[in-house]
C-alpha positions as CSV (number, residue, x, y, z in Angstrom):
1,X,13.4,16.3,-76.4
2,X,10.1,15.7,-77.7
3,X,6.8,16.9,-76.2
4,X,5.5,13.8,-74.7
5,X,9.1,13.4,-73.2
6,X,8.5,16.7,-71.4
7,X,4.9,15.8,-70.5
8,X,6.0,12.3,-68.8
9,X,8.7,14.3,-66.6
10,X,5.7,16.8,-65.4
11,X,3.8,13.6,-64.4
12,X,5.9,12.2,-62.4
13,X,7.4,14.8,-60.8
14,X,3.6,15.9,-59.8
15,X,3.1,12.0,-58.7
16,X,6.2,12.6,-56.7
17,X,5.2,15.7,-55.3
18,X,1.5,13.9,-54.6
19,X,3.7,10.8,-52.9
20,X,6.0,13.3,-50.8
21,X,3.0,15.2,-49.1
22,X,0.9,11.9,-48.3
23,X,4.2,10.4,-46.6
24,X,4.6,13.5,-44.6
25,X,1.1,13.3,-43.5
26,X,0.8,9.9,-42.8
27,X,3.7,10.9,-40.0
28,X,2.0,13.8,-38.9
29,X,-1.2,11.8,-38.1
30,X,1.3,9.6,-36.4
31,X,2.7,12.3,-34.5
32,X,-0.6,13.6,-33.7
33,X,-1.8,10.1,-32.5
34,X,1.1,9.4,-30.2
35,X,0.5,12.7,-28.6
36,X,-3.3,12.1,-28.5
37,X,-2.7,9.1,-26.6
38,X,0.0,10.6,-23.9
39,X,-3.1,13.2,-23.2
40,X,-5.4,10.8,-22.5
41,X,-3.1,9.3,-19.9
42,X,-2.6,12.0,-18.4
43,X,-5.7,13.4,-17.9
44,X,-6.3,9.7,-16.3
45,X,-3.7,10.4,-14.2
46,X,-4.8,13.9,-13.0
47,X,-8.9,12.2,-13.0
48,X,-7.6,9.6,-10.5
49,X,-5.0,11.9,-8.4
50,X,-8.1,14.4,-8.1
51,X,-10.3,11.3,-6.9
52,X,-7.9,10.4,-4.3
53,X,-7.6,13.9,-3.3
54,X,-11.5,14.4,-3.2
55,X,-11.8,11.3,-1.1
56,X,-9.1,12.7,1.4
57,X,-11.0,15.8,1.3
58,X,-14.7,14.9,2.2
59,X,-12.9,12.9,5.1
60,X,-11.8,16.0,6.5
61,X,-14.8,18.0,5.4
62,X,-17.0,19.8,8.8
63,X,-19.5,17.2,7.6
64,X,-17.5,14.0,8.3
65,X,-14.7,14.5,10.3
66,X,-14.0,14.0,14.2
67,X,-13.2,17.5,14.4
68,X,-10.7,18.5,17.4
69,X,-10.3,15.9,20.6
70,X,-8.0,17.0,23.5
71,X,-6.7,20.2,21.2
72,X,-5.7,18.2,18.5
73,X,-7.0,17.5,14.9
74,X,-7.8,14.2,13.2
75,X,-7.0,13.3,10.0
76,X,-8.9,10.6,7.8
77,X,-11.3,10.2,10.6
78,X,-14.9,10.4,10.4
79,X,-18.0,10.6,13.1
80,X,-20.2,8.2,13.0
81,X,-22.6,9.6,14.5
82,X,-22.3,12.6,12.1
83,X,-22.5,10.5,9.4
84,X,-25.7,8.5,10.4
85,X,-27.7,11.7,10.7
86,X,-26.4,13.4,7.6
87,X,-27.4,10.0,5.7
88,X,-30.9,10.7,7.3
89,X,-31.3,14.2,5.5
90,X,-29.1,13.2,2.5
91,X,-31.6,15.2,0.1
92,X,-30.8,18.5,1.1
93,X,-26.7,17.6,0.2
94,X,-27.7,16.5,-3.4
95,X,-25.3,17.5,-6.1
96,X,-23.4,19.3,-3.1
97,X,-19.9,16.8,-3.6
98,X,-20.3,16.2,-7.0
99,X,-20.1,12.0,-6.6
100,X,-22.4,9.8,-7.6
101,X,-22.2,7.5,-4.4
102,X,-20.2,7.7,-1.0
103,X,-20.1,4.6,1.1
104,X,-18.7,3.9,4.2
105,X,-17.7,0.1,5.0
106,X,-15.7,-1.5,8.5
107,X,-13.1,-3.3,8.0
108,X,-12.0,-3.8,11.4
109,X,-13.2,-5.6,13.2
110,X,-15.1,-8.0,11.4
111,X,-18.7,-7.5,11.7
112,X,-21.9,-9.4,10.0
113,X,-22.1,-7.7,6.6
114,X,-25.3,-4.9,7.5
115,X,-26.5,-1.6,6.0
116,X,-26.8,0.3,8.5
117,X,-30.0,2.1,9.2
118,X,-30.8,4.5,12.6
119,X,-32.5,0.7,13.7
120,X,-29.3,-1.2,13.3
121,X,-26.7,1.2,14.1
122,X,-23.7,0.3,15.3
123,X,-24.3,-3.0,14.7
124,X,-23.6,-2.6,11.0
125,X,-20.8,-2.7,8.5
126,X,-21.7,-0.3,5.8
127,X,-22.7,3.4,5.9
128,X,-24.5,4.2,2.5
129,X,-24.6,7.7,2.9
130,X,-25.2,8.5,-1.3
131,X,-26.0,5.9,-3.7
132,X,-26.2,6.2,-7.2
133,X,-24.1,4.5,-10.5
134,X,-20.7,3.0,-9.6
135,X,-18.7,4.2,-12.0
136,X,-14.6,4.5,-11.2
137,X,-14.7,3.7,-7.7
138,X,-11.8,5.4,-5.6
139,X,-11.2,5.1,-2.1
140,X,-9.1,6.0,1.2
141,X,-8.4,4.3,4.4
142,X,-10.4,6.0,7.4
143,X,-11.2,5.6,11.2
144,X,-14.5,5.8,11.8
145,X,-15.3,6.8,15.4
146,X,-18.4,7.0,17.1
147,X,-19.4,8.1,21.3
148,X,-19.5,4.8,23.6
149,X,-20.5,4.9,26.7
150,X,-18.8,2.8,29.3
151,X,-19.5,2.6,33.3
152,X,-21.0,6.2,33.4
153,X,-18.1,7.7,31.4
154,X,-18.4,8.6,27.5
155,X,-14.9,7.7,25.5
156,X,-14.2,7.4,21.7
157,X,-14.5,4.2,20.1
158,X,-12.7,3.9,16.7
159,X,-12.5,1.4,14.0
160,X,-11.0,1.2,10.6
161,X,-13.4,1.9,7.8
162,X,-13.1,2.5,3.9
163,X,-14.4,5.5,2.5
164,X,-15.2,4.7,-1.6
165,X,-16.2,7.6,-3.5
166,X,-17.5,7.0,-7.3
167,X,-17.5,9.6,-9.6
168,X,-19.1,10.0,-13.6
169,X,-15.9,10.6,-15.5
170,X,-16.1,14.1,-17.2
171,X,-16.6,13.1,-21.0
């Protein structure tokens, strides 16, 4: 075997070497992409399960909620009344929730489509109690009650209402 022979058989077993490792690492960064992208869906997943869990929660919160009628407790129902005044003195609750907007809209029954403001109320459809970007947008089915009077005697009066919660996705 002559020199150059020997020199030609280095060459391409380095090329070969050179070929082997970039094939590896092209399916590494395929690996690595495949389970990038099976993260990111599930961190969408947990982002929107935490949303709907948030908007359960600030129905329920001592804020919003009904609280205790006749010894029992209410579930997904929000005051009102409650809500109205704390939308009066929103400021003080600022980055207290950590959403960017909180709305409150009837759905039943069908009303003229209103803000409402202290002037208006309960003539109106939609309680904007924090407004700010809409970004993802989740929301939770609610009954919004509110004290009626009725021949001298004061009952609860409940309607079904949308709570939408939007959030800034953490980046």
């Amino acid at each position: 075997m002559t020199p150059k022979k020997a020199q030609l058989k280095i060459q391409q077993m380095a090329f070969m070497l050179i070929a082997v490792t970039l094939f590896f690492v092209l399916i590494g960064m395929f690996v690595l992409t495949i389970y990038v992208s099976e993260l990111k869906n599930s961190a969408a997943i947990l982002e929107e399960k935490n949303a709907l869990l948030l908007v359960t929660k600030l129905a329920n919160s001592p804020e919003f909620s009904c609280g205790e009628v006749s010894g029992s407790i209410r579930i997904n129902c929000i005051d009102a009344d409650k809500v109205m005044m704390l939308r009066e003195r929103i400021s003080k609750y600022r980055g207290f929730w950590g959403v960017e907007n909180i709305e409150i809209r009837k759905i039943y029954p069908k009303t003229e489509n209103k803000e409402c403001v202290l002037e208006n109320y309960p003539d109106c459809n939609t309680i904007k109690i924090r407004e700010g970007e809409i970004t993802t947008e989740h929301s939770n089915f609610i009954s919004l009650c509110r004290k009626e009077y009725f021949e001298e005697e004061v009952y609860d009066k409940c309607e079904i209402a949308k709570l939408m919660v939007s959030y800034k996705p953490k980046e």
